[in-house]
C-alpha positions as CSV (number, residue, x, y, z in Angstrom):
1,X,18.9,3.2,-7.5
2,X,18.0,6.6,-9.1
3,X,20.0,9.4,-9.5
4,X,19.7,13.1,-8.6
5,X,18.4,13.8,-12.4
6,X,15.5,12.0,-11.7
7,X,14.7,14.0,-8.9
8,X,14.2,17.1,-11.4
9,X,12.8,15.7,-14.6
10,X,12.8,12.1,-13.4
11,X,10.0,9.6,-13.0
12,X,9.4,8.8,-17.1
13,X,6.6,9.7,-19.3
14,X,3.6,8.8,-20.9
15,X,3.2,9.4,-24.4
16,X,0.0,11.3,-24.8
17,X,-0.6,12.4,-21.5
18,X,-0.6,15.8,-20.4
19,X,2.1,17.4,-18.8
20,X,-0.1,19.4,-16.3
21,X,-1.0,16.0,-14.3
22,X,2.6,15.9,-12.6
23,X,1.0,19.6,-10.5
24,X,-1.3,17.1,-8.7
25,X,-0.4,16.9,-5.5
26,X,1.7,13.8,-4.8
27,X,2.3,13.4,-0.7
28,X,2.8,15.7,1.8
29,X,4.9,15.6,5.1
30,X,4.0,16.1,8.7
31,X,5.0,16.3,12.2
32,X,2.8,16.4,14.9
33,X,3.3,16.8,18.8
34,X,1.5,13.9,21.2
35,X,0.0,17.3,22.9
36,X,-0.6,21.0,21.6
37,X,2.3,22.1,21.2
38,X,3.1,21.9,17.4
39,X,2.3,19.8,14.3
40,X,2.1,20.7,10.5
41,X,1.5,19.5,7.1
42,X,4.0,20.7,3.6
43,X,2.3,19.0,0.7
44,X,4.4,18.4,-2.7
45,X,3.2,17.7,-6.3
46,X,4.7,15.1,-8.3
47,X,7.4,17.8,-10.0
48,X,8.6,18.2,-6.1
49,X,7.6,21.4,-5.6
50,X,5.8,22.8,-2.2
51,X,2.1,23.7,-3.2
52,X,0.4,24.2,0.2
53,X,1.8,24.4,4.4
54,X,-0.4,24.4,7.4
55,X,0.6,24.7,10.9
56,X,-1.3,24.0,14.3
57,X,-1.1,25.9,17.2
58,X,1.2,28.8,18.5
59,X,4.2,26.4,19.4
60,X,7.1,25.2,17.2
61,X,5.9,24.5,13.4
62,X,6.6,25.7,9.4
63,X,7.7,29.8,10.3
64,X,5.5,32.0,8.2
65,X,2.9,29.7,7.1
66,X,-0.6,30.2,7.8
67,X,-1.9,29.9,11.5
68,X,-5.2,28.2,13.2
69,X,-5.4,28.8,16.9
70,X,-5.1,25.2,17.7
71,X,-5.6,23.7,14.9
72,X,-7.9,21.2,15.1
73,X,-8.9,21.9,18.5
74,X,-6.4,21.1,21.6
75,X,-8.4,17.6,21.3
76,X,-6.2,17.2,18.2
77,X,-3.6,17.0,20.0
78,X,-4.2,15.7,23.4
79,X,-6.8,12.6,22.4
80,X,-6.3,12.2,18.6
81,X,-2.2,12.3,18.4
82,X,-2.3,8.3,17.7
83,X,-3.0,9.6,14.2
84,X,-0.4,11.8,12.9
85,X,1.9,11.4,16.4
86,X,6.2,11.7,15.6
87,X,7.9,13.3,17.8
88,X,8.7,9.5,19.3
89,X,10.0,6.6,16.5
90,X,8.1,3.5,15.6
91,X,10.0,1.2,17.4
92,X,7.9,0.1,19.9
93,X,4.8,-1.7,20.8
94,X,2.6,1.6,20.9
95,X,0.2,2.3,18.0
96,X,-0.1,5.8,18.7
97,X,2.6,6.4,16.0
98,X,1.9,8.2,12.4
99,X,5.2,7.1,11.5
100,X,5.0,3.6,11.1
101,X,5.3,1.3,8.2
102,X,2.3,-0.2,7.9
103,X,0.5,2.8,8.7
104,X,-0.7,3.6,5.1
105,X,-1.6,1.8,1.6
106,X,-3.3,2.0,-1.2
107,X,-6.3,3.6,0.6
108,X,-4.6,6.1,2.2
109,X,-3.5,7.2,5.8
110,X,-4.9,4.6,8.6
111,X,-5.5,7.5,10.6
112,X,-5.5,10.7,8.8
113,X,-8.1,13.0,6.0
114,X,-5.3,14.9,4.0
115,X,-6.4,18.2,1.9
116,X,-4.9,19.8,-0.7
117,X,-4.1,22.8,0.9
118,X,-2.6,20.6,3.4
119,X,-5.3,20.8,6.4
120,X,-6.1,17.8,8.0
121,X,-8.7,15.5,9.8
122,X,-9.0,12.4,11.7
123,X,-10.6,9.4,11.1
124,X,-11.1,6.3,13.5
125,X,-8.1,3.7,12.8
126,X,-10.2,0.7,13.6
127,X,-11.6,0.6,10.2
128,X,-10.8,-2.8,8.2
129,X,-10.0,-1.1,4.9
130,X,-6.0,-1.2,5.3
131,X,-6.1,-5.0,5.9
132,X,-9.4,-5.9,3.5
133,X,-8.1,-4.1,0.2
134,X,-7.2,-6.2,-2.3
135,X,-4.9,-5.4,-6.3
136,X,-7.3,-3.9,-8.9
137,X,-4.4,-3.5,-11.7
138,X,-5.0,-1.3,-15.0
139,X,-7.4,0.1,-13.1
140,X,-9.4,2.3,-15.0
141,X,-11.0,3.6,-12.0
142,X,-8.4,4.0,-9.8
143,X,-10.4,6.1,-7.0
144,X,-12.4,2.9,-6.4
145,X,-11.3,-0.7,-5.3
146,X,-12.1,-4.1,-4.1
147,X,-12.5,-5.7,-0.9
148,X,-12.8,-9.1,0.9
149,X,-13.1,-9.6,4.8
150,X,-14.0,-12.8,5.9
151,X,-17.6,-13.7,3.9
152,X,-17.5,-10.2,2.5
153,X,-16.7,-9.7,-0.6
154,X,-17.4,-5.5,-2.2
155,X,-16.1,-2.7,-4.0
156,X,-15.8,0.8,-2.8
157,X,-14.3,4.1,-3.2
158,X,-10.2,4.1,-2.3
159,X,-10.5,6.5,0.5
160,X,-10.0,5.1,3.8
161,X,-12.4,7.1,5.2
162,X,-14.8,5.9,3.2
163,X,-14.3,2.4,2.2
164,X,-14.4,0.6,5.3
165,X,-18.1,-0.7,4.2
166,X,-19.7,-4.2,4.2
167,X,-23.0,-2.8,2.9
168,X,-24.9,-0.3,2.3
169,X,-22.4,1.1,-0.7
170,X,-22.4,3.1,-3.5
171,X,-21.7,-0.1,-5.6
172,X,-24.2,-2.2,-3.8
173,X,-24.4,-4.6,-0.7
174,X,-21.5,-6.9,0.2
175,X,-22.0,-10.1,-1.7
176,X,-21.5,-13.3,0.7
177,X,-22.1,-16.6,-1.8
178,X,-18.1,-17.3,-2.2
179,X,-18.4,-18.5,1.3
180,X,-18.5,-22.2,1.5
181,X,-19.5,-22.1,-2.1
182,X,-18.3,-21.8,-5.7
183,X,-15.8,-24.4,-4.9
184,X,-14.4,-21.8,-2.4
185,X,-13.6,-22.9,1.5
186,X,-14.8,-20.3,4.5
187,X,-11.0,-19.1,5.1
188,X,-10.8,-16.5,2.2
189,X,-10.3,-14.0,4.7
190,X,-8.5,-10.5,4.5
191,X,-7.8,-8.7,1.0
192,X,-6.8,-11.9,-0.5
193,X,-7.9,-11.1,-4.3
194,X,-6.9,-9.7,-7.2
195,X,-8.0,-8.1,-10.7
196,X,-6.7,-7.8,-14.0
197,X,-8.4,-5.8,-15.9
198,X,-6.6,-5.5,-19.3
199,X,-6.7,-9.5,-19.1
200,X,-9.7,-9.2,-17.3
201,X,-8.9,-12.2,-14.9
202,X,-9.8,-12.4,-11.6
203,X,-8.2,-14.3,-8.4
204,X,-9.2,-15.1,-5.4
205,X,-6.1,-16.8,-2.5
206,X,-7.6,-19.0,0.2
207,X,-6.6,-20.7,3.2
208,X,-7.3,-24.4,4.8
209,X,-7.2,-22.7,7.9
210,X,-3.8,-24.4,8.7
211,X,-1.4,-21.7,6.5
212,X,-1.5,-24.0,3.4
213,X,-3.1,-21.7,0.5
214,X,-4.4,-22.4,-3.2
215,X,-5.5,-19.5,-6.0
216,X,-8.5,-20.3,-8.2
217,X,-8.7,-18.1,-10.9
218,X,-11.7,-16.2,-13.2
219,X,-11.4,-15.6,-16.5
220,X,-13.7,-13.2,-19.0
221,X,-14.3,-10.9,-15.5
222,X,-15.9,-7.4,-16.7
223,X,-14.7,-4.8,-14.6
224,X,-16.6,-3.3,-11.8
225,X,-16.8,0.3,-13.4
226,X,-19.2,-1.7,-16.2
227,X,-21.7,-3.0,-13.7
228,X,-23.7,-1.5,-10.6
229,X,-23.3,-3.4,-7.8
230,X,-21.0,-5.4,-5.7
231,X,-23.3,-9.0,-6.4
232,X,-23.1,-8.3,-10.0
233,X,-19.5,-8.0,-10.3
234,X,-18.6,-11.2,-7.7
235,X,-21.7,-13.4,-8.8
236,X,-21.8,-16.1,-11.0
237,X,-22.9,-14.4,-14.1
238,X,-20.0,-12.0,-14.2
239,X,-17.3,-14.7,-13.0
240,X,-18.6,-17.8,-14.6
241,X,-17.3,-20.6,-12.5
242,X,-17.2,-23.0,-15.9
243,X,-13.7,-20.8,-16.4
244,X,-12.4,-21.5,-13.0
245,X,-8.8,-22.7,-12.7
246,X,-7.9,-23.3,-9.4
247,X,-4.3,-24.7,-8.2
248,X,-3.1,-27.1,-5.5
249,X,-2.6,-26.3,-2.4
250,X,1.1,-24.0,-1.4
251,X,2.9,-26.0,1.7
252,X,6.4,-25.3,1.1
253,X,5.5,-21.6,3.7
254,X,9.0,-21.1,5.4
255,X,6.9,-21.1,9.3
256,X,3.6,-20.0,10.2
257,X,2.9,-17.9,13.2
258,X,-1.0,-16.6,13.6
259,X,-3.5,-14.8,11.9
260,X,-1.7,-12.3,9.7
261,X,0.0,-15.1,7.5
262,X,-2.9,-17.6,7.6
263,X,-5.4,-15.2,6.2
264,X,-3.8,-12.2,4.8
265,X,-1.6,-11.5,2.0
266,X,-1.2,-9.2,-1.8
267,X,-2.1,-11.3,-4.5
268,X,-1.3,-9.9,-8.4
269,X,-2.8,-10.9,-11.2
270,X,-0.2,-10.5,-13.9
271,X,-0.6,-10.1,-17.6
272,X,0.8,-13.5,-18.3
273,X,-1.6,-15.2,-16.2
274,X,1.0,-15.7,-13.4
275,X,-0.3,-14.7,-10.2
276,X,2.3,-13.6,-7.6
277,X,1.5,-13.3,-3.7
278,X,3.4,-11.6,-0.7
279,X,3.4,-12.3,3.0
280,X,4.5,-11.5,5.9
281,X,4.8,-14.0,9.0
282,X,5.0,-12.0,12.2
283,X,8.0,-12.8,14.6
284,X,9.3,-14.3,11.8
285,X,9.7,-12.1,8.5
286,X,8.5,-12.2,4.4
287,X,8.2,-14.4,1.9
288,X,6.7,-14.3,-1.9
289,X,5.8,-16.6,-4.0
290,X,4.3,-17.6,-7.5
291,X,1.9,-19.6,-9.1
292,X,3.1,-20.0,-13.1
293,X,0.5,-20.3,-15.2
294,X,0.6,-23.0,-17.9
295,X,-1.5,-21.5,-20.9
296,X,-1.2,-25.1,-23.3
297,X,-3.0,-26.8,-19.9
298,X,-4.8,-24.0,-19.0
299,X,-3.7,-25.1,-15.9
300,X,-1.2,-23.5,-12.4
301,X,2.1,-25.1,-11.4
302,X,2.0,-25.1,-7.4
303,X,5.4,-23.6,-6.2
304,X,7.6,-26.0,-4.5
305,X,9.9,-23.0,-2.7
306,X,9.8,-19.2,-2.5
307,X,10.6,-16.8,-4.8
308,X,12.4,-14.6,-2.1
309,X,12.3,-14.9,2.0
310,X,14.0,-12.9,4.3
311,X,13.4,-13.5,8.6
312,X,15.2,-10.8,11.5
313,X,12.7,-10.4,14.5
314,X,9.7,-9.7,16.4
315,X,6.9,-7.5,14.7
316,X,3.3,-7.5,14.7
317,X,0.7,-8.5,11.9
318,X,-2.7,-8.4,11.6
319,X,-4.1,-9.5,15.0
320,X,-2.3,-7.0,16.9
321,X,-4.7,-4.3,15.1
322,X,-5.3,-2.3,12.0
323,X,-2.1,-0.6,12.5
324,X,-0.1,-3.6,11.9
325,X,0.6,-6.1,8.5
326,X,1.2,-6.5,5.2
327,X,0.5,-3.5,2.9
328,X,0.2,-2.8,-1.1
329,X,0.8,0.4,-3.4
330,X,0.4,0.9,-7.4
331,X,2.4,3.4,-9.5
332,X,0.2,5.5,-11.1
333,X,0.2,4.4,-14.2
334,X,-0.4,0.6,-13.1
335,X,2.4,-1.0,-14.1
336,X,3.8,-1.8,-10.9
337,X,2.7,-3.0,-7.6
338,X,4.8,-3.3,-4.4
339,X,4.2,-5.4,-1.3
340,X,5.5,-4.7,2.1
341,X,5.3,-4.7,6.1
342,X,7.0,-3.7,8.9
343,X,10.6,-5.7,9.9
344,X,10.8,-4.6,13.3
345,X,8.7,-4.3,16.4
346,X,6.9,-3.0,16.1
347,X,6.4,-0.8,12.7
348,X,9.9,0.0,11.8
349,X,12.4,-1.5,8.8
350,X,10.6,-2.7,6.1
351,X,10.3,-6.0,3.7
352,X,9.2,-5.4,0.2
353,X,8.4,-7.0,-3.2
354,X,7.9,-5.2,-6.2
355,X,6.5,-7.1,-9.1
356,X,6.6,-5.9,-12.2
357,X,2.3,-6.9,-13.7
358,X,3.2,-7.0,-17.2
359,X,5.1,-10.6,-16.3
360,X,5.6,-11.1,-12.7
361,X,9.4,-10.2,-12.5
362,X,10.0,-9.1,-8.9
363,X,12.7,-6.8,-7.1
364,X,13.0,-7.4,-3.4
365,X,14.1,-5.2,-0.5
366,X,14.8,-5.3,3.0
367,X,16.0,-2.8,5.7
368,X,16.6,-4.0,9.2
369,X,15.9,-0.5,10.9
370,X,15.1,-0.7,14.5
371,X,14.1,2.9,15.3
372,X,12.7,4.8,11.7
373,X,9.2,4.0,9.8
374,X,9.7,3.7,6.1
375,X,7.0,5.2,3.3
376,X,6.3,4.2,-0.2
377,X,4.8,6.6,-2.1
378,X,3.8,6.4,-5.8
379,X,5.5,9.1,-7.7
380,X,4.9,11.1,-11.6
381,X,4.1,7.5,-13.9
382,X,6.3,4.4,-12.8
383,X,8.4,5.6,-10.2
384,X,8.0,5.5,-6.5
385,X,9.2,8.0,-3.8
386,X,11.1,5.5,-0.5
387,X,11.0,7.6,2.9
388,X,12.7,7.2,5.7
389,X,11.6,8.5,9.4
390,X,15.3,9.8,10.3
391,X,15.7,12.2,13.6
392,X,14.7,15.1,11.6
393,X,16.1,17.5,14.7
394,X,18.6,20.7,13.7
395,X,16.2,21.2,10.7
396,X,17.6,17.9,9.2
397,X,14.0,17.6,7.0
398,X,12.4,14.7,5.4
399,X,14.8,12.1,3.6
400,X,13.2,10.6,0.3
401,X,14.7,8.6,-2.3
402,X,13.8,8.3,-5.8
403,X,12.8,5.3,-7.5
404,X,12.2,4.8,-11.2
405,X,10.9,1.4,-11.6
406,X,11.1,1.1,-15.6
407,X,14.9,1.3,-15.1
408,X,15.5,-0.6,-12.7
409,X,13.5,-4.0,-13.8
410,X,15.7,-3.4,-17.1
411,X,18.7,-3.0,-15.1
412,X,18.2,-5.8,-12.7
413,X,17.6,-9.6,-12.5
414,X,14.7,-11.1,-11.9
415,X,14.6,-11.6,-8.0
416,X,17.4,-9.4,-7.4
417,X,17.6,-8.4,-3.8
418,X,18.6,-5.0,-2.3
419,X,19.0,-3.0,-5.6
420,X,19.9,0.5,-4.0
421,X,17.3,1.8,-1.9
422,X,18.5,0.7,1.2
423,X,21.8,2.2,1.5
424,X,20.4,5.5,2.1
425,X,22.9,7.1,0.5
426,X,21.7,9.3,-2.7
427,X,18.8,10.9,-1.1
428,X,17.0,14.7,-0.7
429,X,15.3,15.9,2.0
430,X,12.2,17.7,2.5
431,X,11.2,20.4,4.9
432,X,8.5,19.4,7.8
433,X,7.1,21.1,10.5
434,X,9.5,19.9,13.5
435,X,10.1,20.6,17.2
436,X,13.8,18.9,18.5
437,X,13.4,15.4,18.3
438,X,11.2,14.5,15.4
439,X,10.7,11.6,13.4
440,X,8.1,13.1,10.7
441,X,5.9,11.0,8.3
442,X,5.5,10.9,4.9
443,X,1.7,10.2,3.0
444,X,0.3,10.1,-0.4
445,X,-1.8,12.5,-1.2
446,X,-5.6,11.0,-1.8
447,X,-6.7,14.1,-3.5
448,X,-4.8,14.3,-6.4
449,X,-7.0,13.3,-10.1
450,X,-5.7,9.5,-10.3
451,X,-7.7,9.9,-13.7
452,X,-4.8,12.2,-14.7
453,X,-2.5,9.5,-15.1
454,X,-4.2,6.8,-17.2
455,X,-2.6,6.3,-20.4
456,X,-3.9,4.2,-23.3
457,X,-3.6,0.1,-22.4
């Protein structure tokens, strides 16, 4: 757990980099009425300081910011509240919360278009991005990213908004010829791959359709940025299937339950070769586990047990909607990656695994809230910013925890379980525009120059 300090210089450094990238703006914080009311964005950069406000409507919001006679439209708020909605928790089986867990990643906001000056859109949640995004690590291009849904394999920009595309791409058409081919089965479903692309490996998790899984790995795999379409980056010139290693098959799951942990999971390709995976079995809990790569054999040791599984309740995965399931983030600077979902019904608590890429050490947390969302936002180069949707009501603001990673995986054990976050003790809150009972949301900014942030590998 981070202290205070690292709230005002915290976070670590690059060597090299320039100072000025920690004025991006890092995440912002809303509220936002089910009807006209009120609702309102305060947008932070990644030094913690407020760099833009906005405020809908002529009810309760931010006092003195700027104004927009309903902002949005009164159609914001009375038909498109499902995006940004807080003034009711995440507990329960709706999915016309913004507050939820599982209700951003890597590409963003499921619901929400964020600007920089802290205005904001919607977008249809129904898109597959959230649940079809799979780890691109040392990304070089980290406003782009890759995809799998079912036959589909393609890359596309990060933004929700615009990624949600199986053709028809700035990179090219989807490219199909994994399916039932390449010694690959038809149940490589949902975001199930990974890239490396400082070891430039690539992997690819399937299913046998009955929640046993295998990995088969790519080696020599140029990265996307080098080529012009999706076909030339997934086909057989780029990933050579002579250098295919693929592994047994993974039976030792604790239970299986339906869709969202037969097909769906966050798969890192680590430095080492080891390739660690996440999942979460709804009704049930989380689970990760790891595939240790031999490098005298050239060859992957199956896992006989979990790295780390944790079970409480009911909760929803991926065939209750878009809004539900696992979900992945990367630090900015690439170093880490953390998995996580929902531990309540229906989008409240959260499981998580951090994995360290560099050698697949891991740090696991879980928080059995019933009634608050929790938000994991990547913060200045290895750290992470861990929000919590408390009752912000008398003015109470948004709670945020800091989280410097590089610490803590030198502090702590590999596999170590509940290493501070979740006590919610040492903690600083945030204003957001509130009315009474409000439980506001907290987003990563999609604006902000990733580019800024890339260091020398």
């Amino acid at each position: 757990m981070s202290n205070l300090s690292q709230f005002i210089g915290g976070g670590g450094a690059a060597g090299g980099l320039s100072p000025k990238r920690f004025l991006e703006p890092c995440f912002t914080t809303y509220g936002q009425d089910g009807g006209t009311s009120w609702g309102g964005t305060f947008v932070y950069d990644h030094n913690l300081n407020l760099v833009a406000h906005r405020k809908r409507g002529n009810g309760y919001g931010p006092g003195g910011t700027s104004q927009f006679t309903d902002w949005g439209g009164s159609e914001f708020g009375e038909q498109f509240y499902w995006a940004a909605r807080t003034q009711n928790d995440p507990g329960s089986s709706s999915d016309d919360r913004g507050n939820g867990t599982s209700c951003a990643s890597l590409v963003g906001d499921r619901g929400l278009t964020i600007s920089n000056n802290g205005e904001f859109t919607w977008h249809h949640p129904g898109r597959k991005s959230q649940s079809s995004v799979g780890t691109w690590v040392h990304n070089r291009t980290p406003d782009v990213s890759i995809f799998n849904d079912n036959s589909e394999q393609w890359i596309g920009p990060r933004s929700y908004r615009n990624a949600d595309c199986t053709g028809g791409m700035s990179y090219g058409e989807a490219y199909t010829g994994m399916w039932n081919a390449r010694n690959i089965n038809s149940n490589d479903r949902h975001g199930t791959q990974g890239y490396n692309e400082l070891t430039k490996k690539f992997v690819i998790m399937e299913s046998d359709g009955s929640y046993n899984h295998r990995i088969t790995v790519w080696s020599n795999v140029e990265s996307p940025s080098t080529l012009t379409d999706s076909s030339e980056f997934y086909g057989a010139t780029n990933m050579d299937d002579s250098t295919q290693v693929q592994s047994g098959w993974f039976t030792s799951r604790p239970t299986n339950q339906d869709t969202e942990d037969n097909y769906r999971g966050v798969v890192v390709m680590c430095d080492n070769g080891d390739v660690v995976v996440s999942k979460m079995i709804p009704h049930w809990g989380f689970y990760t586990m790891k595939f240790t790569w031999d490098e005298s054999t050239n060859s992957y040791t199956v896992p006989t047990g979990t790295e780390w599984q944790d079970s409480w309740t009911t909760s929803y995965g991926y065939a209750n909607g878009q809004a539900f399931g696992i979900r992945h983030n990367v630090s900015m600077d690439g170093k880490y990656v953390w998995a996580y979902s929902a531990a309540y019904y229906y989008n409240s608590g959260h499981y998580m695994t951090v994995t360290r890429v560099s050698d697949g050490k891991m740090l696991h947390s879980e928080w059995k809230g019933s009634s608050q969302g929790c938000f994991f936002i990547p913060w200045r180069d290895s750290s992470m910013l861990y929000g919590v949707s408390h009752n912000a009501d008398g003015d109470e603001g948004m709670y945020a925890w800091a989280n410097d990673f590089d610490d803590l995986f030198e502090r702590h054990n590999n596999n170590t379980v509940n290493w501070g976050i979740e006590n919610h003790r040492l903690y600083r809150t945030f204003d957001t525009a509130g009315h009474s009972t409000n439980y506001p949301a907290m987003k990563q900014m999609m604006n902000q120059d990733f580019y800024a942030f890339l260091g020398d590998e």
